[in-house]
C-alpha positions in Angstrom: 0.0 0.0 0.0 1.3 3.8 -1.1 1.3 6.0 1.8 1.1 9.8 1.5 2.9 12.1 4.5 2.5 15.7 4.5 3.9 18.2 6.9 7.2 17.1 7.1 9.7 19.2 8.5 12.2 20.2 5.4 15.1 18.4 6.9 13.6 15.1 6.9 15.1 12.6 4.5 13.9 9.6 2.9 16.1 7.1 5.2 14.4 9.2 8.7 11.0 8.7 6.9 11.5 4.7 6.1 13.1 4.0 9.6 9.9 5.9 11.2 7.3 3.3 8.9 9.8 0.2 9.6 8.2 0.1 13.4 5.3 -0.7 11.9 6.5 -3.5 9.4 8.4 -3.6 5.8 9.3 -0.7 3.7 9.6 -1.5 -0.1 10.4 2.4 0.0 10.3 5.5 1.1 11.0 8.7 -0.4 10.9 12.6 0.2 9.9 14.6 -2.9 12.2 17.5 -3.7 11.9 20.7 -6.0 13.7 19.7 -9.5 15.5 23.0 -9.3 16.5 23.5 -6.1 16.8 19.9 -4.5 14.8 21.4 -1.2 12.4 19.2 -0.2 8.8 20.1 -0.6 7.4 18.9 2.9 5.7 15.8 1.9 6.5 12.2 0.4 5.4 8.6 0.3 6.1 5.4 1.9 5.1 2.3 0.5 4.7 -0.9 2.7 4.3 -4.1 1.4 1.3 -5.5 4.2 -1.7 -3.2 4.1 -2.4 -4.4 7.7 0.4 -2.6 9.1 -0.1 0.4 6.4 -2.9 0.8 7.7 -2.1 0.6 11.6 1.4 2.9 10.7 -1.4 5.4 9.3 -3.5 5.2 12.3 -0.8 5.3 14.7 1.3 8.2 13.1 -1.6 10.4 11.1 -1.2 14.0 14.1 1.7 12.7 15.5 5.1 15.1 16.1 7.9 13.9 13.8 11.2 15.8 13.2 9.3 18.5 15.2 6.3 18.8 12.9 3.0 17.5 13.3 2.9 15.0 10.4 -0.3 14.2 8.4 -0.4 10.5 7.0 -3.0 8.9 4.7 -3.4 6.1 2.0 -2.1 7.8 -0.7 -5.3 8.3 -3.8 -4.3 7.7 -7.3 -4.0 11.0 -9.3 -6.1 11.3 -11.9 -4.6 11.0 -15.5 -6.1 13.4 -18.3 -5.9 12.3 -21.7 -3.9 15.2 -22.6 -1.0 16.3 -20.7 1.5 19.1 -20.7 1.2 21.7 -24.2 0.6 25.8 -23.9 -3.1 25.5 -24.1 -3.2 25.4 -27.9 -5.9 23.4 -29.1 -5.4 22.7 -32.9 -9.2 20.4 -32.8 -11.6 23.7 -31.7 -11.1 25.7 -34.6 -11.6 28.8 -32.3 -8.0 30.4 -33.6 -4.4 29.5 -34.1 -2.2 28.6 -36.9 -4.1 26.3 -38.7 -7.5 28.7 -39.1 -5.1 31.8 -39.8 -4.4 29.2 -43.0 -7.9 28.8 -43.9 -8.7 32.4 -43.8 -8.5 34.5 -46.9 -5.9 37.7 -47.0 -6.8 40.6 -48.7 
């Protein structure tokens, strides 16, 4: 089960965050999400654990509790949801409302 921690304190690293889960049973992983850019952490990651028994009794048990001097916030982590399109400037070439490709179609004078 994928585990999602928020509220982590911005010194925390991955191996603090998998030793805190491994009370509770196995860590597959464990990781700390940082800023591409900068390499600071972003005050949140995930923990996945390979029993959902005890992912479920570590989110329980540590969801409100103080860790690294922050209160944490722990929950089953929820698939995000994919759209079909991803990424681009906003340009849609299919609704024919502007761009490129009606500038073409129009006539010049």
């Amino acid at each position: 089960m994928k585990i999602f921690v928020a509220k982590l304190n911005f010194k925390t690293t991955s191996d603090a965050l998998k030793q805190l889960f491994e009370q509770y049973g196995t860590v597959e992983s464990a990781k700390v999400i940082t800023d591409r850019e900068t390499n600071r952490s972003k005050g949140f990651g995930f923990v996945e654990m390979t029993s959902d028994t005890d992912a479920i009794k570590a989110i329980k048990e540590l969801d409100g509790t103080d860790f690294d001097g922050r209160t944490i916030a722990v929950q089953e982590s929820q698939e995000k949801p994919r759209n079909e399109r991803s990424g681009g400037g906003g340009f849609d070439r299919g609704n024919n409302r502007g761009g490129r490709d009606n500038y073409r179609d129009k006539k010049r004078y």
